[in-house]
Structures are given as C-alpha cells and as structure tokens.
C-alpha positions as CSV (number, residue, x, y, z in Angstrom):
1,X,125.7,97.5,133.2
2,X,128.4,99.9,132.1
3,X,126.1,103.2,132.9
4,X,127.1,106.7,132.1
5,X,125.6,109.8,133.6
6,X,124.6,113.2,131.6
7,X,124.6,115.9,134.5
8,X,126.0,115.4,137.8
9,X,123.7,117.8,140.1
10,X,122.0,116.8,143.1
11,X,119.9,114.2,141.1
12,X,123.3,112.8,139.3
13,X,124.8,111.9,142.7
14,X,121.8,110.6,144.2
15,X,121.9,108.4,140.9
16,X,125.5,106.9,141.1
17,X,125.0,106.0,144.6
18,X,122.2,103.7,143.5
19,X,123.3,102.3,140.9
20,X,126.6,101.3,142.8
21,X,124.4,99.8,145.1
22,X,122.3,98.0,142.2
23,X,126.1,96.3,141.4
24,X,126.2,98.7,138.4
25,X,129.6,100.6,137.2
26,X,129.8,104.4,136.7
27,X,131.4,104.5,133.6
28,X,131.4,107.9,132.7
29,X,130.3,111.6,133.8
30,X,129.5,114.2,131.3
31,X,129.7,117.8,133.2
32,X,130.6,121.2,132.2
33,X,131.6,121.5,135.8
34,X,134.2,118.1,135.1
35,X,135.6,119.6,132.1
36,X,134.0,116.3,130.6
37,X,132.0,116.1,127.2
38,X,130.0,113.9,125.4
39,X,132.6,112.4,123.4
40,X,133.2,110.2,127.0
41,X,130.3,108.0,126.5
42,X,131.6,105.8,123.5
43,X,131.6,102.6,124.8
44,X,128.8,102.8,127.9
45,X,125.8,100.3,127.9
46,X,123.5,102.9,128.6
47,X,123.0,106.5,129.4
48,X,121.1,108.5,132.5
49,X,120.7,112.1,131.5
50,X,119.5,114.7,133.7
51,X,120.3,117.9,132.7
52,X,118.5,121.6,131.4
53,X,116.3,121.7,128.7
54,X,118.4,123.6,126.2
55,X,121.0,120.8,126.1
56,X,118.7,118.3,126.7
57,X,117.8,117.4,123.3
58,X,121.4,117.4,122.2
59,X,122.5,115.0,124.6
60,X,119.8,112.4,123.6
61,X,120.0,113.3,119.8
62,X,123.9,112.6,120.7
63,X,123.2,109.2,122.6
64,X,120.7,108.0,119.7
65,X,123.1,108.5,116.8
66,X,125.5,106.5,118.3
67,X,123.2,103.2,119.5
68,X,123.4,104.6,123.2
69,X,120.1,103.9,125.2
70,X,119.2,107.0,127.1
71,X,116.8,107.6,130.0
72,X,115.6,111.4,130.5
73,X,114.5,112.7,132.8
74,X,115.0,116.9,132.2
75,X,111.7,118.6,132.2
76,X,110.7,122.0,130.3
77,X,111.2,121.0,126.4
78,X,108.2,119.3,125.8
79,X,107.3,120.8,123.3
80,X,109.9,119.0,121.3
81,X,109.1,115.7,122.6
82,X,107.1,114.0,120.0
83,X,109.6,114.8,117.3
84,X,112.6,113.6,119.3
85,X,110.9,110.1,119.9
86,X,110.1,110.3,116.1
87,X,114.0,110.9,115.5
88,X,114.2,108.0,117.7
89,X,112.4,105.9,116.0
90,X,113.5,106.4,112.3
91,X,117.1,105.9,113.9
92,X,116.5,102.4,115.7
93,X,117.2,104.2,118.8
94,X,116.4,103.3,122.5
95,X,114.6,106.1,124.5
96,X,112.9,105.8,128.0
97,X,111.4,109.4,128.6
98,X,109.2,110.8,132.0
99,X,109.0,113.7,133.3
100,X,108.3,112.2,137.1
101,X,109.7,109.2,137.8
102,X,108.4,108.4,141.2
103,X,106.0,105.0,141.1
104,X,104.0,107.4,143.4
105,X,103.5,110.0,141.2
106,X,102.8,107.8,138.2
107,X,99.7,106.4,140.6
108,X,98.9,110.1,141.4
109,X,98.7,110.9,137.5
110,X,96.2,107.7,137.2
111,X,93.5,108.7,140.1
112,X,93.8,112.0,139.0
113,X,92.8,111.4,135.1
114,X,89.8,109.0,136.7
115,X,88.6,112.2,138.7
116,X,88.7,114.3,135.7
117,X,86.6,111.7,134.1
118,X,84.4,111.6,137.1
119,X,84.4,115.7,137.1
120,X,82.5,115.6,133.4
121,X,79.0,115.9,134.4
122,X,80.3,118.0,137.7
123,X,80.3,121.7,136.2
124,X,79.6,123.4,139.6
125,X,83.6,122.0,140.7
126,X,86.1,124.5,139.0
127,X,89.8,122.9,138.7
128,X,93.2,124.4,139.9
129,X,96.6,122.3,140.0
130,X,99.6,124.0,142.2
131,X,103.2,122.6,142.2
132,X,105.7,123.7,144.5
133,X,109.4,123.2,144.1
134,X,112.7,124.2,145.4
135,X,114.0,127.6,144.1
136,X,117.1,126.2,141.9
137,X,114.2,124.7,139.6
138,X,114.0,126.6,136.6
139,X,111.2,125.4,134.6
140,X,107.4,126.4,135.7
141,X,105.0,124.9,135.6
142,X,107.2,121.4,136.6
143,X,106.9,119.0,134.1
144,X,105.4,116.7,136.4
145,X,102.5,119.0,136.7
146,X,102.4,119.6,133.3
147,X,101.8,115.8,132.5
148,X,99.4,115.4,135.0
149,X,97.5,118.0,133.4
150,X,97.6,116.5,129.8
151,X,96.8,113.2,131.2
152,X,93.7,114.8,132.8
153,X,92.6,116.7,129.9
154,X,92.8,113.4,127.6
155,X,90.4,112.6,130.2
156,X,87.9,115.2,130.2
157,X,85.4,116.7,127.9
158,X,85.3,119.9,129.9
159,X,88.9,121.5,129.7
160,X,90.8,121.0,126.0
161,X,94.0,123.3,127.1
162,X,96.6,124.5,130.2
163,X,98.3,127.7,131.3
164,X,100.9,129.0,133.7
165,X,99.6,131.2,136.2
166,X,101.9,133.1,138.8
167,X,98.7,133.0,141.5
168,X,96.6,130.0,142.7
169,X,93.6,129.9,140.6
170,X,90.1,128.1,139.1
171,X,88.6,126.9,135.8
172,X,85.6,125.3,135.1
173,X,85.9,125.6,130.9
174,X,88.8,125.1,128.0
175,X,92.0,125.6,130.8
176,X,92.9,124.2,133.3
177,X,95.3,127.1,135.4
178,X,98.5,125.6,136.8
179,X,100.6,127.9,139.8
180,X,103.8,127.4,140.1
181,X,106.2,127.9,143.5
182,X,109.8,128.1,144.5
183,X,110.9,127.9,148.1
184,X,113.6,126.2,150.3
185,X,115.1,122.7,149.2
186,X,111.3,121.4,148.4
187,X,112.0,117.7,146.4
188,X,108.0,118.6,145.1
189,X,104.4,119.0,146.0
190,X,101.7,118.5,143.5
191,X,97.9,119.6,144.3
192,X,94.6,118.8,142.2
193,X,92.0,120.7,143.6
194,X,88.4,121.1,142.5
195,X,86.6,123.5,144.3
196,X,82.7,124.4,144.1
197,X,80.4,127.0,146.0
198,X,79.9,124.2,148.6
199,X,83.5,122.6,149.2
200,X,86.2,121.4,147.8
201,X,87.9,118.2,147.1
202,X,92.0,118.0,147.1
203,X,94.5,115.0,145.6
204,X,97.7,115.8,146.5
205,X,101.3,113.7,146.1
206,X,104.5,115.1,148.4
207,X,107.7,113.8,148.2
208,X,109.4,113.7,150.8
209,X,113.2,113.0,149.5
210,X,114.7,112.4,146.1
211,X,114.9,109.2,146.6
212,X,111.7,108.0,145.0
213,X,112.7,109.1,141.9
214,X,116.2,108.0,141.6
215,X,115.1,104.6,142.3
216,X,112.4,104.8,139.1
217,X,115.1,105.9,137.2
218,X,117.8,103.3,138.0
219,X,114.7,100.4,137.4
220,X,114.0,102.5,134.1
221,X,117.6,102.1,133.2
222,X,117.2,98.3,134.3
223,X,114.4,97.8,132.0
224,X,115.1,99.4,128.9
225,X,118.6,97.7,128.5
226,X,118.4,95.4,125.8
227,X,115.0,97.0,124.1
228,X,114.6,98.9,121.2
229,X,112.2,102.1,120.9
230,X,110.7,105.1,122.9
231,X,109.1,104.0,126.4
232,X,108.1,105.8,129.4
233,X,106.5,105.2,132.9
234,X,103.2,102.7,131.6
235,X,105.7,101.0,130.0
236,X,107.4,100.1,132.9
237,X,104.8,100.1,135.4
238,X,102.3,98.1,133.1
239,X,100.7,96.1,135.5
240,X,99.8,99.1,137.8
C-alpha cells in the first residue's frame, strides 16, 4: 500500500521503518516540523495518524472527507470519540481507532474486565489502576489506562465511574481512582491492583519497547485496507 503518516515523532519513525519492512511505500509525511500539511495526502491508500489530541480530530475529520482510511492512535480526546465514529459513519468513511495497540495490552484489558467481574461479590478488595509513562507524554491518565478502566466498569456492578488522581489510591464504590506518572523514556507500565485488609492481588502489563505497538498498528493498517466503517482492536484480534 501507498501509506501516509500524520506525525512523525518517535512513534512515526518507528512506524515507517515497519512498514518499509512490510514491502509498504511511505508516501507522504504530514509534520509541522516538515513544513508539510495535510493537503500531501491526496492520493495515499491509507493514513497512520499519530499525533496530539487537539489536532487529532482534524486530521481524521480531514482523511474521512476525502475517502482516506485512517488509523489513530492519539490518546486524550475521548471524549469526542463516539461522535467522530458517528461522522464516520454518516460519511462512508473508514476508521480503525485504539488507544493501545499492543496484542499484549489488548489481552491485559480482557483478564482484567474478567477480574472485575470476578471482584462483584468481593467488597472487602478496594481497586486502584497506576500508569506510568515517559515525561514527554502529555495526557494523564494514558488512554490506555483509561480504556482498561471503562472496559472494567462495563464489567462490574460495583464501580459505575473513573478519576484522575495525582497519588496512588483505593476504591471499593462508584470510582475507580487512576494515578498517573512521568519519568525517564518509560514506553508504559499499567497496574490493576485490588487490595483488601488481608493482601492484595496485582495484574500488571510492561512494555518493554515501542515495538509492540508499532507492529499492531502496521497489521491494523493491513486489515482495514479495503473495509468500510469504524473498527478497533476486537475487531482485529477477533479470535483472541
């Protein structure tokens, strides 16, 4: 495919190596540090955007009104989500959205909602999730953490809500307290932990490199060339 990147930061590069690799050609690179613009992309196959979340919805709004399929993978605008893959939709757009896309985090996500359904009856465990990132992220909490804990609220009859909080913390009712920290070059580290008066029990995913998710997103690119609507990680990992 004729692929076209939105963002060229550490994650962009780590992208065009792959899909160089994957026999794929770097069409394009929209930048502000290029001196490159949208207006570039007329004529790609498909478009990888990985960017900040106040030009996020721009680019993809940009890539759907002109037939461009886009895979996204900027975090910290999700609360305008749902009515982008609307706009999608009433535009016969192409869309492939996560907020992790890391095959190990997506089984993370999974054994962590089955916990939370196995945590129902459990109301002496209170529930804390800590992410740590490196300190160029800007978002908090990550929006990998952030989907982990909607995906283990829609499992729960306990906790209905989240919240940012600065310092580790525990819930046992409504909201479930996410801590966010910056340090170092950290790729990401992503804790459940469910503590009671007795002990505690602790999921936790670590990735170790980039690479993980630069491969899910090449694959998403992969997959959603050729289909029609708004996808994201269950879509392409079905079968697991």
């Amino acid at each position: 495919m004729n692929i076209s990147l939105i963002g060229y930061g550490k994650m962009g590069k780590e992208i065009e190596k792959l899909c160089i690799q994957r026999n794929h050609n770097v069409y394009s690179i929209v930048d502000p540090r290029l001196n490159t613009d949208l207006q570039i992309l007329e004529g790609t196959d498909l478009a990888i955007e990985f960017t900040e979340p106040r030009a996020a919805i721009s680019n993809i709004r940009f890539c759907i009104d002109r037939g461009i399929p886009v895979v996204s993978g900027t975090t910290g605008w999700q609360s305008e989500l749902e009515s982008l893959k609307q706009y999608c939709l009433d535009h016969d757009g192409s869309l492939f959205y996560s907020s992790n896309f890391s095959i190990g985090v997506h089984l993370f996500w999974k054994i962590s909602a089955q916990l939370a359904k196995l945590m129902n009856s459990q109301d002496a465990y209170q529930l804390g999730l800590h992410e740590i990132h490196h300190d160029q992220k800007k978002d908090a909490p990550s929006g990998t953490a952030v989907t982990l804990a909607e995906r283990m609220i829609a499992a729960s009859t306990r906790f209905q809500t989240w919240h940012g909080q600065e310092t580790i913390a525990f819930s046992s009712m409504d909201s479930i307290p996410i801590s966010s920290e910056r340090k170092g070059d950290v790729p990401g580290i992503h804790l459940v932990e469910y503590r009671s008066a007795h002990d505690r029990i602790i999921l936790t995913h670590e990735a170790y490199s980039r690479s993980g998710f630069v491969e899910g997103v090449v694959r998403a690119a992969e997959w959603l060339n050729g289909r029609k609507g708004v996808f994201g990680m269950d879509d392409l990992f079905s079968g697991v």
